[in-house]
Every structure is written in C-alpha cells, then in structure tokens.
C-alpha positions in Angstrom: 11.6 11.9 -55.5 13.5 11.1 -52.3 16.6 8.5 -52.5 16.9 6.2 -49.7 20.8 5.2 -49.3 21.4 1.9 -47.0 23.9 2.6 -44.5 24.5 -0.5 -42.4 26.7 1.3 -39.0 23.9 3.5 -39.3 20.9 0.9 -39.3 22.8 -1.0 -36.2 23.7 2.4 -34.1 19.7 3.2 -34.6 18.6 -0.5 -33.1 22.0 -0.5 -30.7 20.0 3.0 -29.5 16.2 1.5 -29.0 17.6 -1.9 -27.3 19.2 0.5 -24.8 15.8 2.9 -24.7 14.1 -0.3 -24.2 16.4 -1.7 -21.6 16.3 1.8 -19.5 12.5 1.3 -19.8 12.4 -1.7 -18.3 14.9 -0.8 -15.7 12.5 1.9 -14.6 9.6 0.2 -14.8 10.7 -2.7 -12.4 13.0 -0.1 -10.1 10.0 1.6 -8.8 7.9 -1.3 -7.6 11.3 -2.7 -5.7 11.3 0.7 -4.0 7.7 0.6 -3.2 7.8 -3.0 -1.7 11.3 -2.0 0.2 9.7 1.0 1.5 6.9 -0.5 3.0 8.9 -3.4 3.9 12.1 -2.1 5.7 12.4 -1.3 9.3 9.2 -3.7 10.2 8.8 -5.6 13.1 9.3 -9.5 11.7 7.7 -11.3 14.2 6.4 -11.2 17.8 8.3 -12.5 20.9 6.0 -15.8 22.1 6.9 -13.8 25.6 5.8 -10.3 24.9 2.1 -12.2 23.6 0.1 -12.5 26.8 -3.5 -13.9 27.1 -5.4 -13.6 30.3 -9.2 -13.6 31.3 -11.2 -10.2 31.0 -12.5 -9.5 34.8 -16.2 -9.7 34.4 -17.8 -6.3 34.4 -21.2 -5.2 36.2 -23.9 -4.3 33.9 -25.3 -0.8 35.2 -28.9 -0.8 35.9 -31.5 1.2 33.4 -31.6 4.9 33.4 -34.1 6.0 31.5 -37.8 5.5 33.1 -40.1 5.2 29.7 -43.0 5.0 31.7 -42.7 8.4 32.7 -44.8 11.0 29.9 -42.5 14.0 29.0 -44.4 17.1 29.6 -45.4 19.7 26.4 -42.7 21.9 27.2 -39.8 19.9 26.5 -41.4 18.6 23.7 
C-alpha cells in the first residue's frame, strides 16, 4: 500500500513550476507571430510620394495587318 504525505512548500513549488511552464508557453506562442508580422513588416515602403505617381495617356498603337492567308490550301507535304 503506498502512503501519500501532504507537503504543502512542495504542493506550491509544483504549481509555482507549471504557472511559469505555462507562462513560457504563452511567451512563445505569441513571440513568434510578432516576429513573423515584424519581419514582413519592417523596412517597407509606407506610402507613395503623390509626385513619384504619374498618369498619362497610352499613345495609340497601329494594329498590324493579318498574316496568315487561310485561303491558301497547305500542300500534302507539310501536312
């Protein structure tokens, strides 16, 4: 038969040790999405200059004529 002795410093170091397992848990678990979101985030451009942003009218361009002739049968060697 196995005797169970209550020791009360021991009982409170064994909680004091998971509140501070939990604690480095959650330290983890919210450290490594604030480096994913500062990674992508740092060193990017915040905004445009209104003067580097320039719209202007495309030039119109010429519409080249056809160059394939499908009237033209294809003779039985190429085929």
């Amino acid at each position: 038969m196995k005797t169970v002795t209550s020791n009360k410093s021991g009982e409170a170091l064994e909680v004091a040790k998971r509140v501070i397992y939990s604690l480095q848990v959650l330290l983890v678990g919210l450290f490594i999405p604030f480096l994913f979101v500062f990674g992508i985030s740092y060193k990017m451009p915040k905004t445009k200059a209104q003067s580097q942003i320039s719209v202007r009218e495309q030039s119109q361009v010429s519409q080249p004529e056809n160059t394939v002739d499908f009237g033209k049968v294809l003779s039985e060697k190429n085929s």
